[in-house]
C-alpha positions in Angstrom: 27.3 -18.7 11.2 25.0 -20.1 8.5 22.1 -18.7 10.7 23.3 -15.2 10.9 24.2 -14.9 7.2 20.7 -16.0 7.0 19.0 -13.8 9.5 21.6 -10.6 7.6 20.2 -11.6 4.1 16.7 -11.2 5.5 17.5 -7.9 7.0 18.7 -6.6 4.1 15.9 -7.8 2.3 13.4 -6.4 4.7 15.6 -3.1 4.8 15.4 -3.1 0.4 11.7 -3.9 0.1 10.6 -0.8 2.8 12.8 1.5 1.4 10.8 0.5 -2.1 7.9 0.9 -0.7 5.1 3.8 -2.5 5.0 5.9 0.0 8.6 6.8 -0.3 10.4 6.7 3.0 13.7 8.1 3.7 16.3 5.1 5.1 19.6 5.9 7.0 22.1 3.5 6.5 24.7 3.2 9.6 27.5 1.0 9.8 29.9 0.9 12.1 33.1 -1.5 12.6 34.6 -1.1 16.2 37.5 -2.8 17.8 37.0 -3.1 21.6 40.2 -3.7 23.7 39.4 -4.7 27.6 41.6 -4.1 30.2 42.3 -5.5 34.0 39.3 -7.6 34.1 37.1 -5.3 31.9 37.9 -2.1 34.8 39.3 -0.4 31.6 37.4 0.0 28.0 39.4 1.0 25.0 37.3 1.6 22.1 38.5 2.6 18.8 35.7 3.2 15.4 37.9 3.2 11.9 34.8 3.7 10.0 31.5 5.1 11.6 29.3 5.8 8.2 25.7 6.8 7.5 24.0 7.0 3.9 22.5 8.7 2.0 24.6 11.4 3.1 28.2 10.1 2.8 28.9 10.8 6.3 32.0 9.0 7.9 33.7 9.3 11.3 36.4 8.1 13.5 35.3 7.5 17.2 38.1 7.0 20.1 36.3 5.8 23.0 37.9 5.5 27.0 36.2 4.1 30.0 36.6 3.1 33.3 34.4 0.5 35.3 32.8 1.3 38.8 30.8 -1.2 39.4 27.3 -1.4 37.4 27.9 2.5 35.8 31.0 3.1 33.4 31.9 6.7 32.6 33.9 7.5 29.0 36.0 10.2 27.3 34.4 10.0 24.0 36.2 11.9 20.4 34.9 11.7 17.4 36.2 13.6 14.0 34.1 13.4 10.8 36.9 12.0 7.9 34.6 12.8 4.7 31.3 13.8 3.5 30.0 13.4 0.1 29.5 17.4 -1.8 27.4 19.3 -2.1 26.8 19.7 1.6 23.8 22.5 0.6 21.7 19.5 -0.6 21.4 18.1 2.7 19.4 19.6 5.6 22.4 19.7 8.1 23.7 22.7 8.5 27.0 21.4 9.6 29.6 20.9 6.7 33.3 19.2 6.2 35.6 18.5 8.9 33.2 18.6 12.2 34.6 17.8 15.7 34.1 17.0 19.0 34.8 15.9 22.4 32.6 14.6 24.8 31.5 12.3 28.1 29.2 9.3 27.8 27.8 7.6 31.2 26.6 3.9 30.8 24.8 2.1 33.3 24.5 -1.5 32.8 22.0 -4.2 35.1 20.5 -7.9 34.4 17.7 -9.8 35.7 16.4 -13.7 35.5 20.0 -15.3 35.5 21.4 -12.5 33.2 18.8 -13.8 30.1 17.9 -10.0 30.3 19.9 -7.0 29.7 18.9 -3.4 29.9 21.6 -0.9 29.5 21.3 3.2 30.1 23.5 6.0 28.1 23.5 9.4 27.8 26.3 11.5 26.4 27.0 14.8 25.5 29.3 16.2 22.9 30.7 19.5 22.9 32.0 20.6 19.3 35.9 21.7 19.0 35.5 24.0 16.0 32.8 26.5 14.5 31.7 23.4 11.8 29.5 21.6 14.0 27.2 21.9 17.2 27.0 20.7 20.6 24.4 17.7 21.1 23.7 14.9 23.3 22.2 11.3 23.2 20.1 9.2 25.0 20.4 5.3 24.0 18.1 3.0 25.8 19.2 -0.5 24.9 17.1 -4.3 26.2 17.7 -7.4 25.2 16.9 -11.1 25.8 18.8 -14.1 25.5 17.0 -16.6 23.8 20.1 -18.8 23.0 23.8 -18.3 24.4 24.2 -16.8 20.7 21.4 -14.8 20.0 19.4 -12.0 21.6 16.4 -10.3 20.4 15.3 -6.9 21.9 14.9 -3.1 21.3 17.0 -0.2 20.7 16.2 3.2 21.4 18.5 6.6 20.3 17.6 9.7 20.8 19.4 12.7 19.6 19.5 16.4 20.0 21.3 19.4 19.1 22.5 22.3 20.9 20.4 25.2 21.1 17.6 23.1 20.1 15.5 21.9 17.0 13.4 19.2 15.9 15.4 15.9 17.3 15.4 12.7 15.9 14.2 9.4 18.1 14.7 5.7 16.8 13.3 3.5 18.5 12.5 -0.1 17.0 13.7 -4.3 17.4 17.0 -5.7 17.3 18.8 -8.7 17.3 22.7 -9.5 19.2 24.5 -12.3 17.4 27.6 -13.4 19.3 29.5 -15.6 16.8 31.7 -16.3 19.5 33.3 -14.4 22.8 35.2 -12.2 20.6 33.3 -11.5 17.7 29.6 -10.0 17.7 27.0 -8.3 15.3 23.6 -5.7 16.3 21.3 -5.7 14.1 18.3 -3.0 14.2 15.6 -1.0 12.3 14.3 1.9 14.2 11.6 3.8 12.7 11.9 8.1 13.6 9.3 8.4 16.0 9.5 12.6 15.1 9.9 12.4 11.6 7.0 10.1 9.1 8.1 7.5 6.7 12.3 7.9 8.1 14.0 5.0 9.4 17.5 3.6 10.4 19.2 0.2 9.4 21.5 -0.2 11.7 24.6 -2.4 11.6 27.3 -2.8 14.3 30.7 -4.9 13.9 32.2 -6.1 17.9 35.6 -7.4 17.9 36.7 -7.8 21.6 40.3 -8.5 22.7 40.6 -9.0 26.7 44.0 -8.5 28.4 
Protein backbone atom coordinates (compact mmCIF):
# COMPACT_ATOMS: atom_id res chain seq x y z
CA UNK A 1 0.00 0.00 0.00
CA UNK A 2 2.86 2.22 0.82
CA UNK A 3 3.97 1.76 -2.84
CA UNK A 4 0.79 2.79 -4.43
CA UNK A 5 0.23 5.88 -2.23
CA UNK A 6 3.63 6.47 -3.50
CA UNK A 7 3.17 5.76 -7.20
CA UNK A 8 -0.62 8.15 -6.67
CA UNK A 9 1.42 11.06 -5.13
CA UNK A 10 3.65 10.92 -8.15
CA UNK A 11 0.76 10.87 -10.45
CA UNK A 12 -0.66 13.65 -9.09
CA UNK A 13 2.45 15.41 -9.17
CA UNK A 14 3.13 14.57 -12.80
CA UNK A 15 -0.68 15.37 -13.59
CA UNK A 16 -0.10 19.25 -11.40
CA UNK A 17 3.22 20.06 -13.04
CA UNK A 18 1.84 19.40 -16.97
CA UNK A 19 -1.17 21.05 -16.36
CA UNK A 20 1.35 24.19 -15.22
CA UNK A 21 3.10 23.84 -17.89
CA UNK A 22 3.50 27.40 -20.52
CA UNK A 23 1.98 26.17 -23.10
CA UNK A 24 -1.33 25.90 -21.35
CA UNK A 25 -2.96 22.59 -21.88
CA UNK A 26 -6.46 21.78 -21.02
CA UNK A 27 -6.57 18.52 -18.33
CA UNK A 28 -9.77 16.43 -17.83
CA UNK A 29 -10.04 15.12 -14.50
CA UNK A 30 -12.11 11.71 -14.30
CA UNK A 31 -12.79 9.81 -11.32
CA UNK A 32 -14.86 7.16 -10.96
CA UNK A 33 -15.72 4.78 -7.79
CA UNK A 34 -17.50 1.49 -8.92
CA UNK A 35 -18.72 -1.33 -6.94
CA UNK A 36 -18.56 -4.60 -9.02
CA UNK A 37 -20.80 -7.49 -7.71
CA UNK A 38 -20.00 -11.10 -9.54
CA UNK A 39 -22.34 -13.62 -9.87
CA UNK A 40 -22.28 -17.68 -10.46
CA UNK A 41 -18.65 -17.90 -11.01
CA UNK A 42 -18.30 -14.43 -12.69
CA UNK A 43 -21.30 -15.71 -15.70
CA UNK A 44 -23.10 -12.63 -14.29
CA UNK A 45 -21.60 -8.90 -13.83
CA UNK A 46 -23.40 -6.36 -11.72
CA UNK A 47 -21.91 -3.09 -11.90
CA UNK A 48 -23.14 -0.07 -10.20
CA UNK A 49 -21.02 3.83 -10.60
CA UNK A 50 -22.32 6.28 -7.41
CA UNK A 51 -20.07 8.94 -8.71
CA UNK A 52 -18.73 9.02 -12.41
CA UNK A 53 -17.09 12.80 -12.41
CA UNK A 54 -14.99 14.77 -14.85
CA UNK A 55 -13.48 18.36 -14.20
CA UNK A 56 -13.26 21.23 -15.27
CA UNK A 57 -16.68 20.89 -16.13
CA UNK A 58 -18.57 19.67 -13.01
CA UNK A 59 -19.89 16.80 -14.85
CA UNK A 60 -21.22 13.84 -12.64
CA UNK A 61 -23.09 10.56 -13.48
CA UNK A 62 -24.47 7.48 -12.18
CA UNK A 63 -23.69 4.29 -14.38
CA UNK A 64 -25.81 0.82 -13.81
CA UNK A 65 -24.04 -1.73 -15.61
CA UNK A 66 -25.36 -5.68 -16.45
CA UNK A 67 -23.56 -8.43 -18.08
CA UNK A 68 -23.60 -11.85 -18.93
CA UNK A 69 -20.38 -14.10 -19.60
CA UNK A 70 -20.11 -16.33 -22.80
CA UNK A 71 -17.06 -17.42 -22.77
CA UNK A 72 -14.09 -14.90 -23.79
CA UNK A 73 -16.87 -11.95 -24.99
CA UNK A 74 -19.33 -10.51 -22.35
CA UNK A 75 -22.25 -8.44 -23.63
CA UNK A 76 -23.96 -5.52 -21.11
CA UNK A 77 -27.09 -3.36 -20.69
CA UNK A 78 -25.36 -0.18 -19.86
CA UNK A 79 -27.57 3.22 -18.14
CA UNK A 80 -26.19 6.09 -17.31
CA UNK A 81 -28.03 9.49 -15.92
CA UNK A 82 -26.00 12.68 -15.51
CA UNK A 83 -26.86 13.83 -11.48
CA UNK A 84 -25.29 17.61 -11.82
CA UNK A 85 -23.36 19.91 -13.83
CA UNK A 86 -21.74 22.95 -12.69
CA UNK A 87 -23.75 26.44 -14.45
CA UNK A 88 -23.36 28.13 -16.79
CA UNK A 89 -23.59 25.31 -19.23
CA UNK A 90 -23.08 28.16 -22.29
CA UNK A 91 -19.36 28.41 -21.04
CA UNK A 92 -18.65 25.02 -22.09
CA UNK A 93 -18.40 23.70 -25.68
CA UNK A 94 -20.94 20.84 -25.15
CA UNK A 95 -23.97 21.46 -26.41
CA UNK A 96 -25.69 19.11 -24.16
CA UNK A 97 -27.03 20.68 -20.87
CA UNK A 98 -28.63 19.45 -17.32
CA UNK A 99 -30.24 16.19 -16.81
CA UNK A 100 -28.81 13.97 -19.95
CA UNK A 101 -29.69 10.28 -20.43
CA UNK A 102 -29.15 7.23 -21.90
CA UNK A 103 -29.33 3.61 -22.46
CA UNK A 104 -27.16 1.64 -24.17
CA UNK A 105 -25.10 -1.94 -25.07
CA UNK A 106 -21.41 -2.49 -24.43
CA UNK A 107 -19.58 -5.71 -25.96
CA UNK A 108 -16.27 -6.68 -24.23
CA UNK A 109 -14.00 -9.26 -25.41
CA UNK A 110 -11.40 -10.25 -23.11
CA UNK A 111 -7.99 -12.80 -24.17
CA UNK A 112 -4.37 -13.46 -22.42
CA UNK A 113 -1.15 -14.70 -23.59
CA UNK A 114 2.35 -15.84 -21.82
CA UNK A 115 0.67 -17.52 -18.72
CA UNK A 116 -1.98 -14.67 -18.37
CA UNK A 117 1.16 -11.94 -17.62
CA UNK A 118 -0.67 -10.17 -20.65
CA UNK A 119 -4.01 -8.88 -20.93
CA UNK A 120 -5.66 -7.21 -23.90
CA UNK A 121 -9.27 -6.40 -23.60
CA UNK A 122 -11.71 -5.08 -26.63
CA UNK A 123 -15.04 -2.70 -26.03
CA UNK A 124 -17.19 -0.91 -27.91
CA UNK A 125 -20.50 0.47 -26.89
CA UNK A 126 -23.07 2.56 -28.07
CA UNK A 127 -25.46 4.75 -26.20
CA UNK A 128 -28.72 5.92 -27.39
CA UNK A 129 -30.00 9.13 -25.49
CA UNK A 130 -33.57 8.85 -23.63
CA UNK A 131 -34.45 12.54 -23.77
CA UNK A 132 -33.90 15.64 -26.20
CA UNK A 133 -30.75 16.87 -23.72
CA UNK A 134 -28.24 14.72 -25.00
CA UNK A 135 -26.99 12.71 -28.16
CA UNK A 136 -26.44 9.35 -29.23
CA UNK A 137 -22.54 8.28 -29.18
CA UNK A 138 -20.42 5.33 -28.98
CA UNK A 139 -16.96 4.24 -27.68
CA UNK A 140 -14.21 2.27 -28.58
CA UNK A 141 -11.80 1.34 -25.41
CA UNK A 142 -8.80 -0.59 -26.27
CA UNK A 143 -7.21 -1.72 -23.02
CA UNK A 144 -3.30 -3.90 -22.60
CA UNK A 145 -1.68 -4.58 -19.79
CA UNK A 146 1.34 -6.56 -18.28
CA UNK A 147 1.88 -8.10 -15.14
CA UNK A 148 5.00 -7.27 -13.82
CA UNK A 149 4.17 -8.34 -10.20
CA UNK A 150 0.96 -10.31 -8.91
CA UNK A 151 0.05 -6.54 -7.73
CA UNK A 152 0.94 -4.35 -10.37
CA UNK A 153 0.47 -3.99 -14.17
CA UNK A 154 1.73 -1.43 -16.39
CA UNK A 155 0.20 -0.96 -19.91
CA UNK A 156 -1.87 1.39 -22.20
CA UNK A 157 -5.33 2.61 -22.39
CA UNK A 158 -7.00 3.78 -25.37
CA UNK A 159 -10.87 5.57 -25.50
CA UNK A 160 -12.23 6.77 -28.25
CA UNK A 161 -15.39 8.71 -28.40
CA UNK A 162 -17.90 9.96 -30.86
CA UNK A 163 -21.15 11.52 -31.16
CA UNK A 164 -24.10 10.95 -33.13
CA UNK A 165 -24.43 12.58 -36.24
CA UNK A 166 -20.89 13.23 -36.17
CA UNK A 167 -18.19 15.90 -35.14
CA UNK A 168 -14.67 16.27 -34.21
CA UNK A 169 -14.15 13.08 -31.64
CA UNK A 170 -11.95 12.82 -29.00
CA UNK A 171 -9.17 9.81 -28.76
CA UNK A 172 -7.02 9.20 -25.56
CA UNK A 173 -4.71 7.12 -25.83
CA UNK A 174 -1.56 7.02 -23.35
CA UNK A 175 0.19 4.56 -20.24
CA UNK A 176 -1.39 3.15 -17.30
CA UNK A 177 -0.81 1.36 -14.37
CA UNK A 178 -3.40 -1.69 -12.42
CA UNK A 179 -2.70 -1.82 -8.75
CA UNK A 180 -4.55 -4.73 -7.20
CA UNK A 181 -4.29 -4.05 -3.43
CA UNK A 182 -5.75 -7.30 -2.97
CA UNK A 183 -8.60 -9.67 -4.78
CA UNK A 184 -11.19 -7.30 -3.99
CA UNK A 185 -9.95 -4.04 -4.08
CA UNK A 186 -8.07 -2.37 -7.19
CA UNK A 187 -6.97 1.10 -8.63
CA UNK A 188 -6.24 2.23 -12.80
CA UNK A 189 -4.26 4.72 -13.14
CA UNK A 190 -3.84 6.63 -16.66
CA UNK A 191 -2.82 9.90 -18.57
CA UNK A 192 -3.95 9.85 -22.08
CA UNK A 193 -2.96 12.68 -24.16
CA UNK A 194 -6.12 13.70 -27.06
CA UNK A 195 -4.64 12.45 -30.09
CA UNK A 196 -7.41 15.01 -32.05
CA UNK A 197 -7.23 17.89 -29.94
CA UNK A 198 -3.22 19.73 -29.09
CA UNK A 199 -2.14 20.33 -25.57
CA UNK A 200 -5.75 18.22 -24.00
CA UNK A 201 -5.23 15.46 -21.85
CA UNK A 202 -7.08 13.05 -19.26
CA UNK A 203 -6.05 11.93 -15.71
CA UNK A 204 -7.74 9.18 -15.20
CA UNK A 205 -8.62 7.52 -11.92
CA UNK A 206 -10.69 4.28 -11.37
CA UNK A 207 -11.82 2.87 -7.84
CA UNK A 208 -12.64 -1.48 -8.16
CA UNK A 209 -14.38 -2.99 -5.32
CA UNK A 210 -15.29 -6.59 -6.29
CA UNK A 211 -17.64 -8.78 -4.20
CA UNK A 212 -18.00 -12.53 -5.74
CA UNK A 213 -21.06 -14.63 -4.76
Amino acid sequence: MKRFLFLLALWGAAASRLSAQDFDPEVWHKWSPELRLTIDKGKWDLRFRPIDHIEPFGLGRTDIILGKTFGKLTLFSYTKVDYFRRQPAESLESPWGIGRAWTGIRADYNTSAFAGKLLVQLQGRYYWTLNDKARDHFQIVQYVRWQVTPQYHFGFLSIFLQDVPYDTPNWFLGPSLHVMSDSRLSFLLAYLPDWYAEHRYMAYLRIGYRIRL
